[in-house]
TIFI-245535 format. One record per residue (C-alpha): y, x, z; residue in one letter. Coordinates in steps of 0.2 Angstrom, whole numbers. Example, Ala and Ser with C-alpha at 12.3 -4.5 7.8 and 13.67 -1.06 7.14 Angstrom:
! TIFI-245535
       y       x       z   rest
     -22      62      39      a
      -5      68      36      s
! end
This chain:
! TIFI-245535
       y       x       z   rest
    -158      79     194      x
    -142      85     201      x
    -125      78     206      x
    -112      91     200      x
     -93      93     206      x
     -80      99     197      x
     -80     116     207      x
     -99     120     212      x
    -116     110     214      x
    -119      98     226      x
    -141     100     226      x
    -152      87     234      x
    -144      72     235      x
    -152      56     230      x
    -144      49     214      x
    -139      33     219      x
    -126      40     230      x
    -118      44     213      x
    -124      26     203      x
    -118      16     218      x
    -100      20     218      x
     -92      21     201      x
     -72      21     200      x
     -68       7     192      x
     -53       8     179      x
     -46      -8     188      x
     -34     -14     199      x
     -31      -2     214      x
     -32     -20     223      x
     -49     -23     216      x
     -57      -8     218      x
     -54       0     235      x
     -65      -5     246      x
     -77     -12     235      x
     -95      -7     246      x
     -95       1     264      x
    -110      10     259      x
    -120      23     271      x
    -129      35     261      x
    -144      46     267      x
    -147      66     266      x
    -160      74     272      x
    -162      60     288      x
    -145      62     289      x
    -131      47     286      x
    -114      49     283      x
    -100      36     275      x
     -93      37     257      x
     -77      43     264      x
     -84      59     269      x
     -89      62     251      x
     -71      57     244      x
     -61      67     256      x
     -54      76     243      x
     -48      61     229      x
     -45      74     215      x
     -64      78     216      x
     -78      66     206      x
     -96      67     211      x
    -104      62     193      x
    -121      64     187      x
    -124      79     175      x
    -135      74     162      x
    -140      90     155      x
    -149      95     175      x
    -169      97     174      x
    -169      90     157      x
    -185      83     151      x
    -191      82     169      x
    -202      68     174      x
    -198      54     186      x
    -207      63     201      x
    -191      74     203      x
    -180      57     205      x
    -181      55     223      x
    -184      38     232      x
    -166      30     235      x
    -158      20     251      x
    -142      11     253      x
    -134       1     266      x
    -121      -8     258      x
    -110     -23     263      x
    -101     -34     251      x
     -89     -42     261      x
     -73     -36     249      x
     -86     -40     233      x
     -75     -53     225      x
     -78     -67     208      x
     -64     -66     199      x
     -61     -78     185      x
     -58     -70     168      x
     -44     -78     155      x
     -54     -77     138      x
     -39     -75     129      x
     -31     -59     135      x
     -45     -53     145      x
     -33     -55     164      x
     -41     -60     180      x
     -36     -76     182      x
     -40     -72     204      x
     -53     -81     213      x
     -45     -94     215      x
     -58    -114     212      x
     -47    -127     206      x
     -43    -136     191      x
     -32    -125     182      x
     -45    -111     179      x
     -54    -122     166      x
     -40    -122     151      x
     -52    -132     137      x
     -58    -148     148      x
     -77    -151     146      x
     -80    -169     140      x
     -81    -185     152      x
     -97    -196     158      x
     -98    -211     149      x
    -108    -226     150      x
    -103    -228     167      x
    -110    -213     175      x
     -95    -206     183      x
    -103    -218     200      x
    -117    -207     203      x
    -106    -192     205      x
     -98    -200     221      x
    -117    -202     228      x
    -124    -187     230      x
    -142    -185     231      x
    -147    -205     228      x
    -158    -206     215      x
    -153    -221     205      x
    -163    -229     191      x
    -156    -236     176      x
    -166    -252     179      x
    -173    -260     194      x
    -189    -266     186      x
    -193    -280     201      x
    -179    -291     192      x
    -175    -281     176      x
    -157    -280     179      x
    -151    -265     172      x
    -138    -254     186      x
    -130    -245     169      x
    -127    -249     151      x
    -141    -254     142      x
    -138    -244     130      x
    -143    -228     138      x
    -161    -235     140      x
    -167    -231     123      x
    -165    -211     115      x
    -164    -212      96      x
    -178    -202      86      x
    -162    -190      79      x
    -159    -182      93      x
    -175    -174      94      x
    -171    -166      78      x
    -162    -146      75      x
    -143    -147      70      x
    -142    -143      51      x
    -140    -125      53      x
    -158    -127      63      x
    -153    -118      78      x
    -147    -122      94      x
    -127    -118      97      x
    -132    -105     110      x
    -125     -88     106      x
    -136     -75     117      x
    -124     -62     125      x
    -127     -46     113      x
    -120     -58      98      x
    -107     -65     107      x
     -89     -55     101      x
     -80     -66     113      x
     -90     -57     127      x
     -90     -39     121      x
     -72     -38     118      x
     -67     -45     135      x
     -79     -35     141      x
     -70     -19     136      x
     -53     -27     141      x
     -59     -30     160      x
     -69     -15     159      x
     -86     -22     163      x
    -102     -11     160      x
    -113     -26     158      x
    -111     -44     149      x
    -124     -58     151      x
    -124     -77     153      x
    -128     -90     166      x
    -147     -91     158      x
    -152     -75     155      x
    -146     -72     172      x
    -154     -82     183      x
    -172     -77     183      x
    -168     -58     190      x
    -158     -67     200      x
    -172     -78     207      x
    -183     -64     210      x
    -168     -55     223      x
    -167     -70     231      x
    -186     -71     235      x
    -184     -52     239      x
    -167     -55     250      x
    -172     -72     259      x
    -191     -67     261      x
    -199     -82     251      x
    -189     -94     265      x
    -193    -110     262      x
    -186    -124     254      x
    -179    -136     267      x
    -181    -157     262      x
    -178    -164     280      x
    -162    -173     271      x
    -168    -177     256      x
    -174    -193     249      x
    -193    -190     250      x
    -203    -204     257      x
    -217    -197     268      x
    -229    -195     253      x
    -222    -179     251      x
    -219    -166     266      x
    -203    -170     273      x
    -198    -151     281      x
    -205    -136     272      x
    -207    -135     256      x
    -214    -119     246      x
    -208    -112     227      x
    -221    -116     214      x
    -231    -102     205      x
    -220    -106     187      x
    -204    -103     198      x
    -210     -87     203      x
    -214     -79     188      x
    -212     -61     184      x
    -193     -59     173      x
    -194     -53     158      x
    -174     -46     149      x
    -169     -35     137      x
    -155     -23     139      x
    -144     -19     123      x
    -132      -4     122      x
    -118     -14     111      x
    -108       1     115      x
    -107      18     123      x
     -96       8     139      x
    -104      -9     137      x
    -122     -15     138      x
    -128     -35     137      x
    -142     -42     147      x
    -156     -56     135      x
    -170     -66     140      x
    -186     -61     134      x
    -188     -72     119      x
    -204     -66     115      x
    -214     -72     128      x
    -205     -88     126      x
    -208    -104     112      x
    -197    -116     104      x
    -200    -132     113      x
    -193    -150     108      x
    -185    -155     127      x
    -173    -138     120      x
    -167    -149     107      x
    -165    -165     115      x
    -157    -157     129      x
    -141    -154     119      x
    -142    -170     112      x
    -142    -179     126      x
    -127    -171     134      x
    -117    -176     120      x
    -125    -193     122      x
    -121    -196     137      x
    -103    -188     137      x
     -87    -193     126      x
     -88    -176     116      x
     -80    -174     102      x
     -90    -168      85      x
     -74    -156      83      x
     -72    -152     102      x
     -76    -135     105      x
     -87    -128     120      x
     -80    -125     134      x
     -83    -108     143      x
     -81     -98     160      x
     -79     -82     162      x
     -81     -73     178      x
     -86     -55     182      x
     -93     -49     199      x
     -95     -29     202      x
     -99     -23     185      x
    -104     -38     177      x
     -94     -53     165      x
    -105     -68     164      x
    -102     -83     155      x
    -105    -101     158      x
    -105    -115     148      x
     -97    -130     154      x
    -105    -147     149      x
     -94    -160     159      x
     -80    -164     169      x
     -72    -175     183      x
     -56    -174     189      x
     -61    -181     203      x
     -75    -168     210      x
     -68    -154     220      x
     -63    -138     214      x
     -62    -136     196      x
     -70    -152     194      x
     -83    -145     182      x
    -103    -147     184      x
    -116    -143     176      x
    -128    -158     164      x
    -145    -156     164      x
    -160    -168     155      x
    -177    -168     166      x
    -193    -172     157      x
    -205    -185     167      x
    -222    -173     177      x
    -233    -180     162      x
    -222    -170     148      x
    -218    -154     158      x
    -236    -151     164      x
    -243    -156     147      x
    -232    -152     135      x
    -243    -147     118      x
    -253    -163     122      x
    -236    -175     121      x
    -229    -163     107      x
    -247    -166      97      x
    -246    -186      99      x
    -227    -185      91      x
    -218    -184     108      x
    -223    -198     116      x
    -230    -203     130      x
    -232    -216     142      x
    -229    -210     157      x
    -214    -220     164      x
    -205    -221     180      x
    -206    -239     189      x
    -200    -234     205      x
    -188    -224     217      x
    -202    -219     229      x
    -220    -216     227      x
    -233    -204     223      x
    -231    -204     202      x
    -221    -213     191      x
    -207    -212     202      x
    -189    -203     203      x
    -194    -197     220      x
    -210    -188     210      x
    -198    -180     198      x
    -184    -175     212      x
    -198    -167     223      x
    -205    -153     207      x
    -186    -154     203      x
    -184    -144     220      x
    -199    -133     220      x
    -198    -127     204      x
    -179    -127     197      x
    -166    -130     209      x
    -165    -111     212      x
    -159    -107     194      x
    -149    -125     196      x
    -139    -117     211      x
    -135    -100     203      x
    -131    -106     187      x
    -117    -118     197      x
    -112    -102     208      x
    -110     -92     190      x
    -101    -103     182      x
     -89    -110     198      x
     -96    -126     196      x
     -97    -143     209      x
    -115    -146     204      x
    -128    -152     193      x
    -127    -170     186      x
    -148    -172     181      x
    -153    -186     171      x
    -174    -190     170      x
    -183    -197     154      x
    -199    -196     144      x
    -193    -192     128      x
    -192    -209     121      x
    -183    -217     134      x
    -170    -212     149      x
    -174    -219     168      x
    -163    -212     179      x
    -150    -200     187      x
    -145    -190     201      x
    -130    -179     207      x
    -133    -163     216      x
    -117    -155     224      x
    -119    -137     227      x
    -116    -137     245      x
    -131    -149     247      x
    -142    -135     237      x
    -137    -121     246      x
    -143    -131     263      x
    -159    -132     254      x
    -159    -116     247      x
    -153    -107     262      x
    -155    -117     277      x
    -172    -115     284      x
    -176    -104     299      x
    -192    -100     309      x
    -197    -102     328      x
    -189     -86     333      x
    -172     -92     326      x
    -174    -107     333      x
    -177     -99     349      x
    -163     -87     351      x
    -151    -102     341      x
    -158    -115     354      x
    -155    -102     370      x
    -137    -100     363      x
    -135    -120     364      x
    -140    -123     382      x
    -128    -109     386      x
    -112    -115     379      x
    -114    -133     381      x
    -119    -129     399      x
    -104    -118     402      x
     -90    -128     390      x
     -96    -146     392      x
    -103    -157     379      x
     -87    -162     372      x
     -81    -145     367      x
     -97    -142     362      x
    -100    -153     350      x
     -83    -154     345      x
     -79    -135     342      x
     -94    -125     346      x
    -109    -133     338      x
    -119    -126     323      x
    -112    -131     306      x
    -128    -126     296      x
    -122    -133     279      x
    -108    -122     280      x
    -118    -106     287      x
    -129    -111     273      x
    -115    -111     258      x
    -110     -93     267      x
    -128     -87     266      x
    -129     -92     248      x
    -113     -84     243      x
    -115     -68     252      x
    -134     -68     246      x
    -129     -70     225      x
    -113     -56     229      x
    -127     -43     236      x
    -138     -48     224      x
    -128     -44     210      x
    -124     -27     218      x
    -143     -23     218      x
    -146     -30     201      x
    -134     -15     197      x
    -142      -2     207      x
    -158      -8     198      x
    -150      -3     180      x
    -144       8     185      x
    -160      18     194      x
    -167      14     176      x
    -155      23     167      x
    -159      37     178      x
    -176      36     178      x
    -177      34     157      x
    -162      52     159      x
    -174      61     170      x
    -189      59     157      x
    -176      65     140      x
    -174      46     135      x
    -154      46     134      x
    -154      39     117      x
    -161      22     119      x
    -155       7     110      x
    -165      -8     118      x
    -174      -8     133      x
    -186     -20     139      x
    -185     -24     160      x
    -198     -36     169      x
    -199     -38     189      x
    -207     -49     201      x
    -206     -54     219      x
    -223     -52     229      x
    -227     -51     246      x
    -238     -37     254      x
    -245     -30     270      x
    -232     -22     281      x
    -232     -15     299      x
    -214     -13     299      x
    -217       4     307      x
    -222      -2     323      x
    -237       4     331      x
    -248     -10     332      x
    -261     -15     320      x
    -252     -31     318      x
    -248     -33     299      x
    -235     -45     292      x
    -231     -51     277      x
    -215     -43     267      x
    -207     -47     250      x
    -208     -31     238      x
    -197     -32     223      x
    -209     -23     207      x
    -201     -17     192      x
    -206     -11     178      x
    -196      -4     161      x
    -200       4     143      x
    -188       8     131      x
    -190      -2     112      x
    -190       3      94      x
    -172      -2      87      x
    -179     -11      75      x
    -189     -21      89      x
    -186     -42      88      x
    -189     -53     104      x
    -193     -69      93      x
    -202     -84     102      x
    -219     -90     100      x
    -220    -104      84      x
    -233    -118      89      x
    -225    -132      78      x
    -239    -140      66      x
    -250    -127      69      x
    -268    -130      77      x
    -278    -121      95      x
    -284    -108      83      x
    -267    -101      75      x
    -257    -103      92      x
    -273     -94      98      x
    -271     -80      84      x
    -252     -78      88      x
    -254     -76     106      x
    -267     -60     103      x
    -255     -54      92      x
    -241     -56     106      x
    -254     -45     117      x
    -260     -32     104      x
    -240     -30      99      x
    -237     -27     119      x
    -255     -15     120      x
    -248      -5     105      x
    -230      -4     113      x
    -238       4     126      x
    -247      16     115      x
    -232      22     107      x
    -219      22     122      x
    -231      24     135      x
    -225      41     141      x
    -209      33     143      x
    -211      18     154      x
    -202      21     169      x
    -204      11     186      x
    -203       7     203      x
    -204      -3     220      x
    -189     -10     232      x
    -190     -14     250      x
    -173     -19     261      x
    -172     -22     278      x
    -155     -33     288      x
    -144     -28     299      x
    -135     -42     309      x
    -120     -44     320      x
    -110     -58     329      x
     -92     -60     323      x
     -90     -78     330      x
     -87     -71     348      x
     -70     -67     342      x
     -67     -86     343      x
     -75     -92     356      x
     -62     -92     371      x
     -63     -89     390      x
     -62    -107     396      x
     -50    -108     412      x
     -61    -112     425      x
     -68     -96     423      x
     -54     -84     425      x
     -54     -80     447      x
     -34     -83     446      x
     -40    -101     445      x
     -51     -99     460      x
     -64    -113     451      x
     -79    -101     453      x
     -82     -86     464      x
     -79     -70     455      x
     -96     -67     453      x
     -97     -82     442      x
     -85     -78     432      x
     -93     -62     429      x
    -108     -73     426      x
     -97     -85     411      x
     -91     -70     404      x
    -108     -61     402      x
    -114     -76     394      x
    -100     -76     382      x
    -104     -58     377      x
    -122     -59     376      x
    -127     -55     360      x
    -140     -67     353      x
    -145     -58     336      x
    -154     -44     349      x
    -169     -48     343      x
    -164     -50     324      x
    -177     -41     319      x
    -190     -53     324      x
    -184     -66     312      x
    -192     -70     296      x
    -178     -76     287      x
    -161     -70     287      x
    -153     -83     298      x
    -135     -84     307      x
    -126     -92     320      x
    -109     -94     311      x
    -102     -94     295      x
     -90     -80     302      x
    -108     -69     307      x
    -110     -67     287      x
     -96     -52     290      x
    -109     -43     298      x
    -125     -45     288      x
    -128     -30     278      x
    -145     -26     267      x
    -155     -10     269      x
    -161      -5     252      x
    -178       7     248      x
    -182      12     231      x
    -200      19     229      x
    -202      24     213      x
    -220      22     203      x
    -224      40     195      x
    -242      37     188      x
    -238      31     169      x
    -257      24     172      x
    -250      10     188      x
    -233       8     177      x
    -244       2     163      x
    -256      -9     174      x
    -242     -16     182      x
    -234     -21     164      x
    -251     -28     161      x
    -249     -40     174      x
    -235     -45     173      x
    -237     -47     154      x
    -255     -58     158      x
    -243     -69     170      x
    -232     -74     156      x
    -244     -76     141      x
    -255     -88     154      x
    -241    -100     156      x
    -237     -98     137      x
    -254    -103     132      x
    -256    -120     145      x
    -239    -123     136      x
    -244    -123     118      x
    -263    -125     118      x
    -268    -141     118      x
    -283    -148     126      x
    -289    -166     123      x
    -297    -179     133      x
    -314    -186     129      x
    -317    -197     142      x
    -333    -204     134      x
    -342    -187     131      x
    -359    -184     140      x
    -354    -169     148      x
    -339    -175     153      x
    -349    -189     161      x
    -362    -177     170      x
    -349    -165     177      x
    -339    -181     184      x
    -356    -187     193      x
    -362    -170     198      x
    -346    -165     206      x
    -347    -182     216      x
    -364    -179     222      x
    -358    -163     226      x
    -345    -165     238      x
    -359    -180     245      x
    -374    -167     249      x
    -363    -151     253      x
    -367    -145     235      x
    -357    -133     226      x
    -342    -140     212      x
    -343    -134     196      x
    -327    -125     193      x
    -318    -130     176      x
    -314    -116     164      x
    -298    -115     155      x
    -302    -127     139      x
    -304    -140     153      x
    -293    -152     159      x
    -287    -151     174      x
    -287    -165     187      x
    -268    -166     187      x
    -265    -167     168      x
    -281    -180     168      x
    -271    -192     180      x
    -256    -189     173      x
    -262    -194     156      x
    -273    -209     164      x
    -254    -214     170      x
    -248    -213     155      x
    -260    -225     147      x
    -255    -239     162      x
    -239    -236     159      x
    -241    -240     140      x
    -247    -255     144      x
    -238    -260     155      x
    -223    -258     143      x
    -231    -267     129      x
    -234    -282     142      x
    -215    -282     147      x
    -210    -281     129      x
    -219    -297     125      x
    -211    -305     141      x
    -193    -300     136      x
    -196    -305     117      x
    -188    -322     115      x
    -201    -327     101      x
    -215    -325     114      x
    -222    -339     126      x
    -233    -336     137      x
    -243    -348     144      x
    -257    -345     159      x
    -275    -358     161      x
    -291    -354     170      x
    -299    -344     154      x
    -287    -331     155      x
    -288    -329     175      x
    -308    -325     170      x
! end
């Protein structure tokens, strides 16, 4: 692969120098200056001006170079770039203009419905989980009628799908997509899991931070760590809707129709004063190369900014982690929750996996879609039990906000220096840390550099898939993942850490290839069994026929730090000699201090962590693209990632029952007790066996059926109950 110029060859030079800086048909305000990016040549760096010294020349790619070649003779790539002139501009669906990026009111023509029911409170409480009914003295906190959720709204609209347009369907989306000259369209959902993945790659897997939250101390109250679920591999499909425009899909195949899907919609408009006529309500906002759209599911006008937010339903622990089984005993459970706090049936329970294993997606589906936050309300399927409001600043501090010991070293040595030199007034006044605002920098700066990569990373595929012939290509499938691996970090010492590596794999489809999701309704183990071998033999046999032409690599990055806020911090008076306060030499001394640069030791940090929101201006991300060239580790790799998802899509839909009275049942219970007693080895459970989590879950479920059966017949007027000694026996 070559880059060519219109007036002679240009051999050698890696190909994202050409992917990574396209002349965008826009704006001359919106394109100059979009990426400072340094490019590498034979161990040498030079800055894309060099390359553009003469504006009537163009560097593109010429596709007819080493054609047929494999991907060995696409070198390794690397990039430094900086997004600091990367803007989200808001796009008019009407006409296709940029409406600026501008976050108030008037960017969201066609208002979203309101909150009913009272709701509209918890929005001006952020974080506190409140429950519709405090079940000490049975008052109820909201309308009653929110308690109950009618059996209706559990079934399909009467077209039998969901009004969820995926983004290759959508003509709104293409044809604005032309206007505004976008090369990729997707939406907020079938973003968000690539987008998780950059952010385990970028942040380094920093953990979540729940010092603020409302979590008693039955769960960890500092650190908290993503579950497996929120990690899984993402799996998308790209569609060439045209020769300019491509649109980025979930994976429906390794995916099933579930009923929280359909009752999510139906709660929103339960719970909001929609209209059956009003129409949906959409954003539009493209960043670098990409027009996303949002759907907006409620409004305030109240909130901040464009007042919008995001409505999200959230099944209790006993449907989420044992789904089939609920689904199998017609959507009910008894699980409840009774409390705020405690370990299970509470909304603290719920609020702690809600942070592990979704607030991620939450937060960039917010950012996406220029949003306040996420209104959340918790039920069981047959009844609702509380709600919660999460403002996106407060889920960037837990995003973004954590930092590790050599942080807090250089952060804390920082402190004592200023407060010592300026005093503890103007310290705390003017120079203190604001880390919820370095926090909503970080998260910003993070999705703006993520979406630049996300486009480096389609694009290396398209290179990859040009190298091997494959310029044809209708459909495309795309999975990756976020691990971690051994890495000296080119040191000399034996000393290992752990890095985050960024794996991706791709294979162009047949045209006539489907993603249709796994069907599990009325059907028993065996035939939900059958269906998911077939969903493996259909991915082996894909394989077998498109093998040759899977293409795949590996990314690394690296940060690059500086210290902007010195700019603002001022030589106080004391310390200039004119004022003959201090002797010269401690004035030297103050303004050495002033100048010292506390990121020296940036590369010691585990986490990309900053002083100052101002510092953001300085963080750029090294980028290293390794690419896989053994078709034979390109398909292993696929493998895995396939064996990831079909896991999760088995515990989903196969369902495993409880026999509590069975002999074996019995004797493992017994034997595992006397086990752990005489330093005897536990009897691992294989995979038709219930796990201890879903065991108590259910054995919850069953108190809290009967304690809802008791409170019934206390709350029936036509019930008296009366209390002697028999029934205290």
């Amino acid at each position: 692969m070559r880059c060519t110029e219109t007036t002679g060859i240009l051999e050698d030079y890696q190909p994202i120098i050409c992917l990574v800086s396209p002349l965008w048909p826009l704006s001359s305000m919106y394109r100059t200056s979009l990426f400072r990016t340094r490019y590498f040549y034979r161990g040498h760096s030079f800055a894309r001006s060099k390359l553009r010294r003469k504006p009537a020349k163009r560097y593109v790619i010429n596709p007819d170079s080493d054609k047929g070649s494999s991907s060995a003779n696409i070198p390794d790539a690397s990039i430094v770039a900086s997004v600091n002139n990367v803007q989200q501009m808001s796009v008019d669906p009407e006409n296709g203009q940029f409406l600026g990026t501008k976050n108030d009111k008037s960017l969201v023509k066609t208002k979203p419905p309101r909150l009913t029911h009272d709701l509209a409170r918890v929005l001006y409480q952020p974080l506190t989980l409140h429950q519709l009914q405090d079940s000490r003295t049975g008052v109820y906190n909201f309308e009653p009628e929110l308690e109950m959720i009618a059996p209706d709204m559990l079934e399909p609209k009467d077209d039998g799908e969901l009004p969820f347009i995926t983004p290759h369907k959508d003509e709104t989306l293409h044809r604005m997509a032309k206007i505004s000259k976008s090369e990729y369209v997707s939406s907020t959902s079938s973003m968000t899991s690539s987008l998780s993945q950059l952010h385990f790659l970028l942040s380094g897997f920093r953990p979540l931070n729940a010092v603020d939250l409302p979590l008693s101390r039955r769960f960890p109250d500092k650190h908290l760590t993503y579950t497996q679920g929120a990690k899984l591999p993402a799996s998308f499909i790209l569609r060439k809707l045209d020769d300019k425009v491509t649109s980025i899909d979930s994976d429906k195949s390794l995916d099933r129709e579930i009923v929280l899907s359909i009752l999510g919609h139906s709660l929103e408009e339960f719970l909001t004063d929609r209209a059956q006529s009003q129409p949906e309500s959409y954003h539009y906002s493209q960043v670098d190369s990409f027009l996303l759209r949002s759907q907006l599911d409620a409004y305030d006008s109240k909130l901040p900014g464009t007042g919008v937010f995001d409505l999200k339903t959230r099944a209790v622990a006993a449907i989420r982690h044992d789904l089939s089984f609920v689904e199998s005993n017609n959507n009910y459970t008894g699980y409840e929750i009774d409390r705020v706090f405690g370990e299970f049936e509470s909304l603290e329970r719920e609020f702690f996996e809600l942070v592990r294993s979704t607030l991620l997606k939450y937060s960039l589906q917010a950012r996406i879609g220029k949003m306040d936050g996420i209104f959340v309300a918790y039920h069981n399927i047959a009844r609702m039990f509380g709600f919660q409001y999460l403002p996106l600043e407060d889920l960037d501090f837990i995003i973004h906000s954590c930092y590790d010991s050599k942080f807090n070293f250089a952060l804390s040595s920082k402190n004592h220096d200023l407060r010592s030199i300026y005093g503890d007034q103007v310290f705390f006044t003017q120079q203190q840390r604001d880390a919820r605002k370095v926090a909503s920098a970080v998260a910003d700066k993070e999705f703006k550099i993520s979406i630049h990569l996300f486009k480096n990373i389609l694009m290396h595929v398209k290179n990859l898939l040009n190298s091997k012939g494959i310029k044809n290509w209708q459909k495309c499938k795309i999975m990756m993942q976020t691990v971690t691996s051994k890495d000296t970090n080119g040191s000399k010492s034996l000393r290992s850490v752990e890095k985050p590596v960024l794996k991706v794999v791709a294979v162009p489809l047949p045209d006539d290839y489907e993603d249709k999701p796994l069907l599990t309704k009325d059907m028993d183990n065996n035939a939900i069994s059958q269906q998911l071998a077939h969903i493996r033999e259909e991915n082996q046999q894909l394989l077998e026929n498109l093998g040759d032409s899977i293409v795949g690599f590996q990314i690394k990055v690296s940060h690059e730090y500086r210290e902007s806020q010195k700019k603002e911090l001022k030589i106080p008076g004391f310390a200039r000699p004119s004022q003959k306060v201090l002797t010269p030499e401690s004035c030297d001394y103050v303004i050495a201090k002033l100048n010292q640069d506390y990121y020296r030791n940036f590369k010691n940090f585990k986490y990309p962590s900053f002083f100052h929101p101002k510092d953001l201006a300085g963080w750029k991300v090294r980028t290293q693209i390794y690419n896989i060239n053994s078709t034979e580790q390109l398909k292993s790799l696929y493998g895995t990632f396939l064996n990831q998802k079909l896991h999760v899509l088995e515990e989903q839909s196969v369902i495993i029952s409880t026999n509590r009275s069975s002999n074996k049942e019995v004797s493992r219970r017994i034997s595992d007790l006397m086990a752990e007693d005489f330093g005897g080895k536990v009897e691992k459970k294989d995979g038709q066996e219930l796990s201890a989590l879903k065991s108590r879950l259910r054995a919850y479920a069953k108190k809290g059926e009967t304690r809802r059966k008791l409170r019934d017949r206390l709350c029936s007027p036509k019930v008296k109950i009366t209390w002697d000694s028999q029934d205290m026996d």
